[in-house]
N, C-alpha and C positions, 0 to 999 in steps of 0.2 A: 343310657337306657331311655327308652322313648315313655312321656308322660302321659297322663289324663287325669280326667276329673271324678273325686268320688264323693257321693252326698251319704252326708249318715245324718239319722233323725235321734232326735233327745226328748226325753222329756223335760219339761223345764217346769219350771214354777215362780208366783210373788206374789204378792200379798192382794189383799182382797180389794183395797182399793186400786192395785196394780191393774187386776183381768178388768175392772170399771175402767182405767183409760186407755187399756190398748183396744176395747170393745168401742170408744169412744174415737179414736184412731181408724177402726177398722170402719165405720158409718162414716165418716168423713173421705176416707179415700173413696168410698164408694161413690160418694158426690161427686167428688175429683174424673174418678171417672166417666162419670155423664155428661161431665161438663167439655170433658176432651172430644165425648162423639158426638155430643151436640153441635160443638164447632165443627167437628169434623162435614157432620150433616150438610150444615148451613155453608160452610166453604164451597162444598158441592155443589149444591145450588146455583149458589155466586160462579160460580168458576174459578173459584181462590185456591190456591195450593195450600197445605197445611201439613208444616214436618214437624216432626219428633223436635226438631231442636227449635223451634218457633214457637213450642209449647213450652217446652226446656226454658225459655227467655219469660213465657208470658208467668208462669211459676216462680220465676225469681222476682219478678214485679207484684204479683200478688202478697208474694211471702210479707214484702216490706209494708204491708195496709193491713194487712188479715190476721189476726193476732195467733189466732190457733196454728196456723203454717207457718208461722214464721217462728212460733218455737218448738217446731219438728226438722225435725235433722231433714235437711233438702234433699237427702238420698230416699225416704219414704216418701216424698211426692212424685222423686222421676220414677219409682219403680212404678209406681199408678200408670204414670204417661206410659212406661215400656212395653205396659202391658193393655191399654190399650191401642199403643203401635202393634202391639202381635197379631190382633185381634182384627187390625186391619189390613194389614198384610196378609195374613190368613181369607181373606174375605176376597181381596183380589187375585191371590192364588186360585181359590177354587174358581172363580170366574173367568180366569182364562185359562184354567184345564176343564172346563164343560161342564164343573158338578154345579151340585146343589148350592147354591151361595151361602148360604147361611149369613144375614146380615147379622153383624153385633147386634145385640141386644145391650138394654140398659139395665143396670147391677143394684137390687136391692140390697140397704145394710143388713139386712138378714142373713142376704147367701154371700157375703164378703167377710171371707174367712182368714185369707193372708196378708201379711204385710211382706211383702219383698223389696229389697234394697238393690237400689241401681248401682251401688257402688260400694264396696265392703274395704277397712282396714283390719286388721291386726290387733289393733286397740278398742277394739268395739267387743271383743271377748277376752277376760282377763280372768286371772288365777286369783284367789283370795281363800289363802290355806287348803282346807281338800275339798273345795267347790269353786268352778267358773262358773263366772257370769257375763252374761252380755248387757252390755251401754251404748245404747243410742238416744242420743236428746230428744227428749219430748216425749220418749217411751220409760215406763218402770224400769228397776233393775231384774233383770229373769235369771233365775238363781237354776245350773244344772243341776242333776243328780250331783252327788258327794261319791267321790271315790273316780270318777269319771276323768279319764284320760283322753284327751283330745287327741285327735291323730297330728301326725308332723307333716309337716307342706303349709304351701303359701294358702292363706283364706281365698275363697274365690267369690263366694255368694254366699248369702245370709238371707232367709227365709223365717218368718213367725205365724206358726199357724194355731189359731184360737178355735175349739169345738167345743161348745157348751162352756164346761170349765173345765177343760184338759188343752193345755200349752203344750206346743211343740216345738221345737228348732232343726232348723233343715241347715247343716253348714255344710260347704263344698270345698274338696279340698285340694289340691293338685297332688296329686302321688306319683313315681315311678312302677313302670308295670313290672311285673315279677315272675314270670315266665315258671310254670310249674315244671318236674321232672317230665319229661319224651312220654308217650306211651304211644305205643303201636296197637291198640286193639281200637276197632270202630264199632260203633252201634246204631240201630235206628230204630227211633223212636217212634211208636204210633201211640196217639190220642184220643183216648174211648170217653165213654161214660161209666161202663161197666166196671172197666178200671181207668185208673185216673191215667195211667201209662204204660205202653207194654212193650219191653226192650226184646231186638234181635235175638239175645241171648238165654231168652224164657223167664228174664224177671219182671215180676209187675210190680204198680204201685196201685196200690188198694184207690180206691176212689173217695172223693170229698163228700161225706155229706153234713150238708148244712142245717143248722138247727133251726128247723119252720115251725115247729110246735111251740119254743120258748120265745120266736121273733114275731109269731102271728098273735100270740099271748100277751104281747107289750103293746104289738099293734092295736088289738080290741080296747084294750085298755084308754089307749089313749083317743079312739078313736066316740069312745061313749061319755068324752068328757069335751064341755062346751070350749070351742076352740078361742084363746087366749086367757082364759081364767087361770088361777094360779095352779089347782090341780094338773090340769092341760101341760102347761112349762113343764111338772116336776114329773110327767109320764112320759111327755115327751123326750126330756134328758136320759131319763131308763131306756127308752127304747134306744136312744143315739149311741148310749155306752155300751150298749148291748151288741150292735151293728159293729161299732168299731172296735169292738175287743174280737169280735170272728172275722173279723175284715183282717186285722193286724195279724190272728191266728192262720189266719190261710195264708198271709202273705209269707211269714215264716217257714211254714212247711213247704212254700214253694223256694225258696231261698234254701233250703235242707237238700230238697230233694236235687236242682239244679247245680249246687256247689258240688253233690257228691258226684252227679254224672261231667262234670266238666273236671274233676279229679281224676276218674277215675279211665276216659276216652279221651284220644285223642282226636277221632272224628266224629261228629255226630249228627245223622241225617236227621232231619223230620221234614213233615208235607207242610206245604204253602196253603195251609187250609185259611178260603176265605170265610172267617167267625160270625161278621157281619151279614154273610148273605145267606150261611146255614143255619143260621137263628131269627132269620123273618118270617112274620107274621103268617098265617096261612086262616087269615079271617077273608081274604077276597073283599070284592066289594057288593054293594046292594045286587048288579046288574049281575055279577059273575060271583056268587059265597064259594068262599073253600070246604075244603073238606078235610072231616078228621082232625079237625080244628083243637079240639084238647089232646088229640095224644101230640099232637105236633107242638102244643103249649109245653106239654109234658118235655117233652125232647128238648125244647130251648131253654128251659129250666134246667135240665139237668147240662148241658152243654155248659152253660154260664158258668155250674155250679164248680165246674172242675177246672176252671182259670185258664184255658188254652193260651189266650194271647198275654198273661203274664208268664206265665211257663216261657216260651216261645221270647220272648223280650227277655227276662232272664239270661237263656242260651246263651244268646246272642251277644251281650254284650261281656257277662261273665267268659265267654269263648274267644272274645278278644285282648282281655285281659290275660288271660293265660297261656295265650299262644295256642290257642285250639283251634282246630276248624273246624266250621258247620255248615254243612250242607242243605240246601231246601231244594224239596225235588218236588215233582207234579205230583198230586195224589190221585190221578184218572186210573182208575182199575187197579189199586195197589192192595185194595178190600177186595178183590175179587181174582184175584192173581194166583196160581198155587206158587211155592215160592220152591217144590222141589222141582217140577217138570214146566213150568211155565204157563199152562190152559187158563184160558180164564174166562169164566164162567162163574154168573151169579148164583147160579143154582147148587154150587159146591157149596157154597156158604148157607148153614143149618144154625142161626141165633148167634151161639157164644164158639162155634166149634166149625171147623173149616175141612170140609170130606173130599178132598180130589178122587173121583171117581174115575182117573186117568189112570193115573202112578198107584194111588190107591194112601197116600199118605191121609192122615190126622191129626189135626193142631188145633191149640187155641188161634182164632180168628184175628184177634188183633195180635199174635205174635208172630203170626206170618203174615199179617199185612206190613208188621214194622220189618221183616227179614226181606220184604219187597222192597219196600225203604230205601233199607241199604243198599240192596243191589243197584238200586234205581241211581243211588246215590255213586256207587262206586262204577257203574257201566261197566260191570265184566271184569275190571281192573281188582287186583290182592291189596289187601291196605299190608303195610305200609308203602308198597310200591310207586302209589298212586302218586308220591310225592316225588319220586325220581323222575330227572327232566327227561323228557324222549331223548333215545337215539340219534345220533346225527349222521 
């Protein structure tokens, strides 16, 4: 059976002076990391090469002076360097495919949230009656939930992420894939606002909305209180548990909704919708102002609100797990399509409701943009057909 890799997150927990030194841990790697693209910087200058494993060397050399590094497990120093090796590889990636560069920037202890391990054992998370824990030197013991069952497979990667005072562990696990039962029925999916998704076969999913009133409510709060004073911190902690308990909430209901359509199809179109460029700004500039500028604020708002590109990333990788296939097709004219005679014309399309004035059919808009989907998906082809090799 062919393998891959799966991360599941936990809550973890330890004592109070525990979150003091991995918070203590986490300002230090952030230093770690400045000091890597500061070299990196000045190499450049120089004309000096600078790899991963020259830093890998100058880290084991530090370890033995520096008393803080050197009674931290050498694996939370190389995951700093690995990561900012990504950071610059990512940087010469986009530079010689024409984008925007984005040069690294340098990492305040503030916004350095994770500790990631460049090298994981086995023995860095142990059983101790009906709760694991994990042990890495130099770090607390982080105690999981009780009752919690790890999954089976080799460890792969070990992740620590600290938010305010809520601990997480990110373990990754090798697993074999598990191929669900066949299904011959395909679908396609379009992506509204209206509703949050509307399938070929006339089902929807209700749309996401997000709590702005209890989020804008924390925000004021915090915002009429002098910033770093203690008031400040404990408004600001309300508002962050507040984000990340709807953050986690929508992440869920997209992992509901995604499991049960990869259960339940064996094919599943959706459109190659690009998220970033129909969520740009429509303020123009001094010389050239946009227009319509709040309803379009209005529209990117709500676009965001209903998670496309996690949906879409879900599919995808859930559909390779399971032996599914998915399909991404153009979305040019798939809104404006009739999907029983073909015409298309923007003028059939009346709001929420889609009038071919050809054929003379009537449908919800976004169920017949998803019935285009598929078609588009399947070119004329029957599923399950689609999968028989041509004729010889």
């Amino acid at each position: 059976m062919p393998k891959y890799h799966r991360t599941y997150q936990h809550r973890a927990y330890t004592s109070r002076a525990g979150y003091d030194r991995i918070a203590e841990v986490l300002r230090e790697s952030a230093r770690l990391y400045n000091a890597s693209l500061e070299e990196w910087r000045w190499a450049y200058r120089a004309g000096v090469s600078v790899s991963l494993y020259s830093q890998y060397r100058e880290l084991t050399a530090v370890r033995a002076e520096d008393e803080f590094w050197g009674g931290v497990s050498i694996q939370v120093g190389r995951g700093v360097l690995r990561r900012a090796e990504r950071a610059r590889q990512a940087f010469y990636r986009r530079v010689k495919a024409g984008e925007k560069p984005g040069y690294p920037r340098f990492k305040s202890g503030r916004r350095w949230h994770t500790i990631e391990l460049a090298n994981v054992t086995a023995s860095m998370v142990k059983t101790r009656g009906n709760y694991s824990a994990i042990h890495v030197k130099g770090l607390p013991e982080i105690r999981l939930r009780k009752g919690l069952v790890l999954p089976d497979g080799d460890l792969k990667a070990l992740t620590l992420t600290l938010r305010g005072r809520r601990l997480f562990v990110n373990t990754t696990y090798e697993a074999e894939l598990a191929a669900l039962v066949e299904s011959d029925v395909a679908v396609g999916i379009d992506m509204g606002v209206s509703d949050r998704l509307a399938l070929s076969n006339g089902e929807t999913v209700r749309r996401r909305r997000k709590p702005h009133k209890k989020l804008s409510r924390a925000q004021r709060r915090l915002s009429a209180c002098r910033k770093g004073s203690h008031r400040w911190r404990k408004r600001r902690a309300v508002l962050a548990n507040q984000q990340h308990r709807e953050r986690v909430r929508n992440r869920n209901e997209c992992h509901r909704v995604t499991t049960e359509l990869v259960r339940r199809f064996g094919l599943i179109a959706v459109e190659d919708l690009q998220i970033k460029n129909m969520t740009a700004s429509a303020k123009g500039t001094i010389e050239e102002p946009g227009r319509n500028v709040a309803a379009k604020t209005g529209l990117n708002r709500s676009i965001t609100e209903q998670s496309w590109g996690l949906i879409r990333n879900q599919l995808q990788y859930k559909a390779e797990w399971a032996g599914r296939e998915l399909i991404v097709v153009d979305p040019k004219f798939t809104s404006q399509r009739c999907s029983g005679c073909g015409v298309v014309s923007s003028d059939h399309r009346q709001r929420k409701r889609y009038n071919c004035a050809e054929c003379g059919m009537t449908e919800d808009a976004d169920i017949n943009a998803a019935r285009n989907i598929l078609d588009s998906a399947l070119a004329g082809r029957r599923w399950p057909d689609i999968r028989l090799p041509a004729a010889s």
